[in-house]
C-alpha angles and dihedrals in degrees: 000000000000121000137196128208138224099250089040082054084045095050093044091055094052100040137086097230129165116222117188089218126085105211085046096054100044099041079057088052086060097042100051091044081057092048094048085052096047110019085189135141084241099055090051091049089054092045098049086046090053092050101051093052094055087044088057095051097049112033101122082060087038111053101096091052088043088061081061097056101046092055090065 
């Protein structure tokens, strides 16, 4: 199972980052819009749970943008 942490989450919604895989990217595009709107524990909470259960889902499509992010 791959995870994602809250300052990976954190990182990610501040960053400028390139994903090579559409519904990533765009489900980033929404959350970071929410952030922006709500800069909150909680937001960040929601966010970090989303990903990683798209993450979940599609890891087999996902793995070479999840070694980006676990370089973060």
């Amino acid at each position: 199972m791959v995870s994602v942490t809250l300052q990976q989450t954190e990182k990610l919604l501040q960053g400028n980052q390139s994903f090579s895989q559409l519904g990533f990217s765009m489900m980033l595009t929404r959350l970071k819009t929410l952030y922006f709107k709500d800069p909150s524990q909680s937001t960040l909470q929601k966010s970090t749970d989303e990903i990683n259960t798209f993450l979940d889902k599609f890891t087999a499509i996902m793995s070479n943008d999840y070694a980006t992010i676990a370089n973060m």
